[in-house]
C-alpha positions in Angstrom: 24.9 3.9 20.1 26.2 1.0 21.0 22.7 -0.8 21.6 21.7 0.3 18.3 24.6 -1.3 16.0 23.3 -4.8 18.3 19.7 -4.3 17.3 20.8 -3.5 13.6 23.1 -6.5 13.5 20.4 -8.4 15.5 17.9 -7.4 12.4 20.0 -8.1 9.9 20.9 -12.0 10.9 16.9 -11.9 11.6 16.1 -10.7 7.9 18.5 -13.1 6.3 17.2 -15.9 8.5 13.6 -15.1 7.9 14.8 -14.8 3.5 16.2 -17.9 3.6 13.3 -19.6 5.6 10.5 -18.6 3.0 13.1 -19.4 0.3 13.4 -23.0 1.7 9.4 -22.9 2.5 8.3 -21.9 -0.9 11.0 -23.5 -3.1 11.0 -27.1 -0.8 7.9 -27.1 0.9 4.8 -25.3 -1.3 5.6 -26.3 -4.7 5.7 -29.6 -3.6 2.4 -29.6 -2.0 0.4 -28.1 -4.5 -3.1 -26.7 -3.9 -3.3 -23.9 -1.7 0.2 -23.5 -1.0 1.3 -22.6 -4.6 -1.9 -20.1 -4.9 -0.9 -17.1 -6.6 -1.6 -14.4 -3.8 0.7 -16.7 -1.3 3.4 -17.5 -4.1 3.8 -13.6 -4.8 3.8 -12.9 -1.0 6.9 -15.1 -0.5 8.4 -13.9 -3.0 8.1 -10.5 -1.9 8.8 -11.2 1.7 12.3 -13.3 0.3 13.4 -10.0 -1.8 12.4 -7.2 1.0 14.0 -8.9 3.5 17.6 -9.6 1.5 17.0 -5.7 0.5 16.4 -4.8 3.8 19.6 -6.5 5.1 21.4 -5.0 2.4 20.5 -1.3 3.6 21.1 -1.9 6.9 24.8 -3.4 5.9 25.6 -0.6 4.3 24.2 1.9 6.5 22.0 3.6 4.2 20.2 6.3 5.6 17.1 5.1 4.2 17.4 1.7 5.5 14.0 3.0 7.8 12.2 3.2 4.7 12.9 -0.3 3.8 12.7 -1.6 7.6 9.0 -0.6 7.5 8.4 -2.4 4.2 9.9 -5.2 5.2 8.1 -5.2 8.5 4.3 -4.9 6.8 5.3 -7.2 4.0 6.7 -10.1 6.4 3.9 -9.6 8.5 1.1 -10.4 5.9 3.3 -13.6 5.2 2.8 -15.1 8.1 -0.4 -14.2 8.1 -0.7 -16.0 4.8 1.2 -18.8 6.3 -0.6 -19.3 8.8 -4.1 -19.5 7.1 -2.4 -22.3 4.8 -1.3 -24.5 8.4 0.5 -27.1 8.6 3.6 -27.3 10.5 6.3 -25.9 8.4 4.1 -23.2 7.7 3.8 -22.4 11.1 7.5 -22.6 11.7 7.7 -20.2 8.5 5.9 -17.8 9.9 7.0 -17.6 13.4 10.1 -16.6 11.9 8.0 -13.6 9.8 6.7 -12.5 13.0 10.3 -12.5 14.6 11.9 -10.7 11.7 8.5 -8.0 11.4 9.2 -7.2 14.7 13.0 -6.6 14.7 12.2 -4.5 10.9 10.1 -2.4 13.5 12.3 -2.1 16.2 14.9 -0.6 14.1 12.8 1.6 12.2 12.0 3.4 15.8 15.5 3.7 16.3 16.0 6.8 15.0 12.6 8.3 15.8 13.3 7.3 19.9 16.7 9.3 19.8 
């Protein structure tokens, strides 16, 4: 039990860092480049990614039992971010979604918690 309050903590500091790194990339970095990086289907998928992962972090503080549910979200929704990052390049778009990748990972980690005990 033990290792699994570490991974949750570890996934909630993961989800708040990969929030506030698309928040800071979209807000500080997109809008100010223009073009691709403020099309609608990236701008919508940052935003998403920025809300699951606070929510996410918010289940997994609270323990809610359905904190899988939203792990999984999270974990598909950060996932086609960085994709969407990536395809936009550029170096803070990489950095942006090597944190995705990081916190897509953790999201399904945590989600197989349960199913592996």
């Amino acid at each position: 039990m033990q290792n699994n309050q570490g991974s949750l903590k570890s996934c909630i500091e993961l989800c708040w860092t990969c929030r506030n790194e698309c928040n800071e990339t979209l807000f500080n970095h997109c809008l100010e480049e223009g073009g691709k990086h403020v099309a609608p289907e990236h701008v919508r998928l940052m935003s998403d990614c920025i809300q699951i992962c606070q929510t996410a972090a918010d289940f997994m503080t609270r323990q809610s039992p359905m904190h899988e549910a939203t792990c999984a979200a999270c974990a598909d929704i950060c996932e086609a971010c960085a994709k969407s990052c990536e395809a936009i390049g550029g170096e803070q778009m990489k950095r942006c979604a090597d944190v995705c990748r990081k916190c897509s990972k953790s999201c399904r980690d945590v989600g197989q918690m349960k199913k592996a005990a």
